[in-house]
C-alpha positions in Angstrom: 118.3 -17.9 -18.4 121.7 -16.0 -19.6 119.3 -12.8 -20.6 118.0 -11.8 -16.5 121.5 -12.4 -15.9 122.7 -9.5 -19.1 120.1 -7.1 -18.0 120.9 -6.9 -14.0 124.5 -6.6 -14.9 123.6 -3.9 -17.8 121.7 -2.5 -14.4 124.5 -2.4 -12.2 126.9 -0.6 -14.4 124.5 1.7 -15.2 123.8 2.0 -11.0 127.9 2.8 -11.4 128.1 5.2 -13.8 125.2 7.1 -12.4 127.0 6.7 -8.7 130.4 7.6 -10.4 128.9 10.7 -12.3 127.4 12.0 -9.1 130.1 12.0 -6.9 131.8 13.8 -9.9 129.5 16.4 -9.2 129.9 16.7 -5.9 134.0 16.3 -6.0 134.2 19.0 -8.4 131.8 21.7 -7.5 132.3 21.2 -3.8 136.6 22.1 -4.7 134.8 25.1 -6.6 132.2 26.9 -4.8 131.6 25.0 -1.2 128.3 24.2 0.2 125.1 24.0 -2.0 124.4 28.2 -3.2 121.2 29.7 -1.3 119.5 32.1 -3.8 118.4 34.8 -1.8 116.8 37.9 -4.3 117.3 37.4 -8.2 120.8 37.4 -9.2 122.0 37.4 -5.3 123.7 34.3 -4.1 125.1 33.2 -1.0 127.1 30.1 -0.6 128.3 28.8 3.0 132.1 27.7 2.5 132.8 26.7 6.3 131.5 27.6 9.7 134.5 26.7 12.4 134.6 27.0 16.1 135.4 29.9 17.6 138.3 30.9 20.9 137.4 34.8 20.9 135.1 35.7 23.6 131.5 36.6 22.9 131.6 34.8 19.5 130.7 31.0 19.2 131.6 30.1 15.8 132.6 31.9 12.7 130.9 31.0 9.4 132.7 32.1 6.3 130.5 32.6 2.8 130.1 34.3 -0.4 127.7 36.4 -1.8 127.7 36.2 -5.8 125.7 39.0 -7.5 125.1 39.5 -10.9 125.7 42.6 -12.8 122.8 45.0 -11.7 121.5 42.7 -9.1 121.1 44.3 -5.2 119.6 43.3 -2.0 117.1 45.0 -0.2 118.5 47.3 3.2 118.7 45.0 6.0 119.6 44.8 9.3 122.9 43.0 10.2 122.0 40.1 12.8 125.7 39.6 13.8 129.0 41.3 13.5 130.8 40.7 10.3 133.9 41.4 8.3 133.1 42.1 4.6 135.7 42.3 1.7 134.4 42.7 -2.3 137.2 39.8 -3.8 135.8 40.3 -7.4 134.3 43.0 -8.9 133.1 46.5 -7.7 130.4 46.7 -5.3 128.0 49.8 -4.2 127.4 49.4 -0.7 125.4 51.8 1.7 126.2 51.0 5.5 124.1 52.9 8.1 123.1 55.8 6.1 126.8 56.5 4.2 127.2 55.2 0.4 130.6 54.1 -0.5 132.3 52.3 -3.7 133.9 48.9 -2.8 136.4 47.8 -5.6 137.8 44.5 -5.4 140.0 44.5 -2.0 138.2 47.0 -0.1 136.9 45.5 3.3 134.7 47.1 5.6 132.7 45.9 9.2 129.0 45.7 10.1 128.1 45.7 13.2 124.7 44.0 14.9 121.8 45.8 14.2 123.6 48.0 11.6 122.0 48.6 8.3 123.1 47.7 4.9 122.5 47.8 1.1 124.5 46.4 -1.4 124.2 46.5 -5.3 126.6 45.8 -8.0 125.7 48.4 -10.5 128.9 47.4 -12.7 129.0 44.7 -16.2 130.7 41.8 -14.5 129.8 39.2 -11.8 130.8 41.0 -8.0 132.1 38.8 -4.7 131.4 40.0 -1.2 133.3 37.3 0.8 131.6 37.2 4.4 133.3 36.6 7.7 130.4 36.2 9.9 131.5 36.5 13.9 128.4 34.4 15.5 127.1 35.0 19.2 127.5 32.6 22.1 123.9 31.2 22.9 122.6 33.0 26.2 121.5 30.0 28.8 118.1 30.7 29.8 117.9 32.6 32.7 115.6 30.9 35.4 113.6 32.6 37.9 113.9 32.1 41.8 110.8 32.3 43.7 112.0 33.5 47.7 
């Protein structure tokens, strides 16, 4: 009868450790590198750090991340879907913002605006850091048609 007894409580240390290990995991990378990393293109990643309420007018909530790329990694152009503040914290980045190339060496910051385009590459040998201040919209109520 003493054996059941050993192997459940062989179980529920084990159930511990496991627990204890993957808290661990979350502790430690969450002091590290914030939310979960969203891989967008290969060697392009963007990681959510916060997203906090916002008292300017027109903007809702500002979301703060980084995007990680690897030596000779790029994104496509796209079109910016809010205004933004961006500033390169390591590394050199290439970027070219509505038509105009320019080098962005670690402290250079720069805006995008709404429906601006942008391309960004890190042509250079070490890991590069755009950190992303992202000003979000208000949501527009619905506007409802009257019928005189």
């Amino acid at each position: 009868m003493s054996q059941p007894h050993k192997t459940e409580d062989l179980a529920r240390r084990d159930l511990l450790r496991l627990g204890l290990a993957g808290a661990s995991v979350l502790v430690l990378g969450s002091v590290h590198t914030g939310h979960a990393g969203e891989m967008q293109m290969p060697g392009v990643e963007r990681k959510v750090l916060k997203e906090v309420d916002s008292n300017i007018p027109g903007y809702a909530k500002i979301r703060v991340r980084d995007v990680i790329f690897q030596p000779d990694s790029s994104t496509p152009m796209m079109t910016m879907e809010n205004d933004m503040v961006c500033e390169t914290t390591e590394g050199t980045l290439e970027a070219t913002k509505d038509g105009q190339t320019f080098a962005a060496p670690k402290g250079t910051m720069w805006t995008c605006r709404k429906g601006g385009t942008e391309l960004t590459a890190n042509t250079g040998q070490t890991v590069a850091i755009m950190h992303v201040i992202d000003l979000l919209p208000a949501l527009k109520a619905p506007t409802v048609s009257k019928l005189h």
